[in-house]
C-alpha positions as CSV (number, residue, x, y, z in Angstrom):
1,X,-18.7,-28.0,-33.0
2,X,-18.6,-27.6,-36.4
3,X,-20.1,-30.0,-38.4
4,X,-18.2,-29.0,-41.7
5,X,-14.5,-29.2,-42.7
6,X,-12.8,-25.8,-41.9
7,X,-9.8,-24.2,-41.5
8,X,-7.8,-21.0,-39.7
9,X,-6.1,-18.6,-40.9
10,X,-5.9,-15.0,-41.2
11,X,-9.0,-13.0,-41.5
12,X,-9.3,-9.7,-43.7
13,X,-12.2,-8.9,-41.1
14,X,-10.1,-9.8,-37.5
15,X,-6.6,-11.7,-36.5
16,X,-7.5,-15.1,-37.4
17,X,-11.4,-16.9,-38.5
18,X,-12.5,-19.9,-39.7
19,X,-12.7,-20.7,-43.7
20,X,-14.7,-23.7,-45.0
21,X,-12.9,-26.4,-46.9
22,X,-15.5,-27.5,-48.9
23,X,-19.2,-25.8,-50.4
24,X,-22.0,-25.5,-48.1
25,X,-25.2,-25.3,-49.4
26,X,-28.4,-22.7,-47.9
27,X,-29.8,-23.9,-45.1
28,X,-27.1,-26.6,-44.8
29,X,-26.4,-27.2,-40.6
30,X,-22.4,-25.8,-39.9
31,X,-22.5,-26.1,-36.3
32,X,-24.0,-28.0,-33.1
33,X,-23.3,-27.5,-29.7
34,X,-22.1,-30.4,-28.0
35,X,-21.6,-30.3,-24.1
36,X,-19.4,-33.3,-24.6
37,X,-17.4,-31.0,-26.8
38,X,-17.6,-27.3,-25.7
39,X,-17.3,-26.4,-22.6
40,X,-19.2,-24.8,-20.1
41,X,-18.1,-22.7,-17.9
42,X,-19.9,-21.4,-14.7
43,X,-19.6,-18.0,-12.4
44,X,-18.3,-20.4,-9.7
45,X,-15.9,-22.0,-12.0
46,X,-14.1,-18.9,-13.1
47,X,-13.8,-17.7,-9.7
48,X,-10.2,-17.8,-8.7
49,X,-9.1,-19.4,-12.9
50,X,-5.4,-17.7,-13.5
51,X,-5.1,-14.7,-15.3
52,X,-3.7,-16.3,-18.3
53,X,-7.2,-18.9,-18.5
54,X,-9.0,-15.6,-17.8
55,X,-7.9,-13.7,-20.7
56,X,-8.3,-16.7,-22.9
57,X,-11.6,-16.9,-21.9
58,X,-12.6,-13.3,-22.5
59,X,-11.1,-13.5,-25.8
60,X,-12.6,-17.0,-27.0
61,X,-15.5,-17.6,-24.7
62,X,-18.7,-15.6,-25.1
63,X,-21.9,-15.7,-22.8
64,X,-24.5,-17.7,-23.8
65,X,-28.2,-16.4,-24.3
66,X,-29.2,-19.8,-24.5
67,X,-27.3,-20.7,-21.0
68,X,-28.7,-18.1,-19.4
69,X,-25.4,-16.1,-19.4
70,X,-23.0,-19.2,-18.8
71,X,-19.8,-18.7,-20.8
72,X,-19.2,-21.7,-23.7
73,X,-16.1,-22.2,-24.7
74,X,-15.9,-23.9,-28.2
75,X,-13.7,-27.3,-28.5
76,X,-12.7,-26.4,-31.9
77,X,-12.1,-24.0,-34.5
78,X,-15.6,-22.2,-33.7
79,X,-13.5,-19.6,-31.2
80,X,-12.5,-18.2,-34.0
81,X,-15.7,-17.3,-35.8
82,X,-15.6,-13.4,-36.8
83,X,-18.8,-11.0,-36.3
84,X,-20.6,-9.7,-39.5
85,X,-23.3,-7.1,-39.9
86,X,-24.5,-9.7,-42.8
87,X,-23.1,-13.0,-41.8
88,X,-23.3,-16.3,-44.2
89,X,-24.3,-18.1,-41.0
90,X,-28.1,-17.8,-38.7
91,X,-28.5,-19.2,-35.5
92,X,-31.0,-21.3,-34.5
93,X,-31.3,-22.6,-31.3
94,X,-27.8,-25.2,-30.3
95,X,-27.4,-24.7,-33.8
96,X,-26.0,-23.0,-37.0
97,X,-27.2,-23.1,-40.7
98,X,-25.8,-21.8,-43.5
99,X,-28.0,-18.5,-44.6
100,X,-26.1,-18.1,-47.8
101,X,-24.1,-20.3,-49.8
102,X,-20.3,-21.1,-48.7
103,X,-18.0,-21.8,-51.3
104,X,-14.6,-23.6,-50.1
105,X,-12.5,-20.5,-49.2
106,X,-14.9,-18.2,-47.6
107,X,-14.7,-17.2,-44.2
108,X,-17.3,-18.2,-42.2
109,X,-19.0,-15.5,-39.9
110,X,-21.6,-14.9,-37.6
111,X,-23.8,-12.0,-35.7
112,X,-22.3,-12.1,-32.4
113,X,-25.5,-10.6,-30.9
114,X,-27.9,-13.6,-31.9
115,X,-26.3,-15.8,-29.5
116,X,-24.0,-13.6,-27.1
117,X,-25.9,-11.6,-24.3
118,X,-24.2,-8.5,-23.7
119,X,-22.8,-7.9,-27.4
120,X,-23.0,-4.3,-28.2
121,X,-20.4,-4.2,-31.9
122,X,-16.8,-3.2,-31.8
């Protein structure tokens, strides 16, 4: 859950990603996870889901290194977080700080392959 104001809209790197609405300071924290919030989703779970939640999934969800491999859905605007080779966010465990400064207006991105087991780039 992100723990900044944000905002989507089109993204110059992919379809849509999420822009801050206001200045985040280095090592500021942007976003939590919160079971209460994002969901988790099991193997058994997605056994028999629809096609249509399936292909939601696989285009917002990602497997969790942290959840050994169990797919999080985000509750909010973090589904649409774009990958960067040199993203203005780090991860940190449940977490996310800022590792550069954000100015209201920049997009907000992320290195898929600190937190998503099986990333391997576009």
């Amino acid at each position: 859950m992100f723990l900044i104001k944000t905002r989507v809209e089109p993204s110059p790197i992919h379809g849509c990603g999420v822009f801050a609405c206001e200045a985040v300071p280095i090592g500021s924290l942007v976003w939590r996870f919160y079971p209460q919030f994002d969901q988790v989703i099991s193997d058994e779970q997605l056994e028999g889901l629809p096609d249509a939640i399936r292909a939601h999934l696989d285009a917002y969800a990602y497997h969790s290194r942290e959840l050994g491999g169990k797919l999080v859905l985000s509750g909010d605007h973090a589904k649409f977080l774009n990958h960067s080779a040199d993203p203005n966010t780090e991860e940190r465990p449940s977490t996310s700080v800022a590792r550069k400064t954000i100015e209201a207006g920049d997009e907000i991105t992320c290195d898929y392959g600190a937190f998503c087991i099986g990333w391997s780039g576009f």
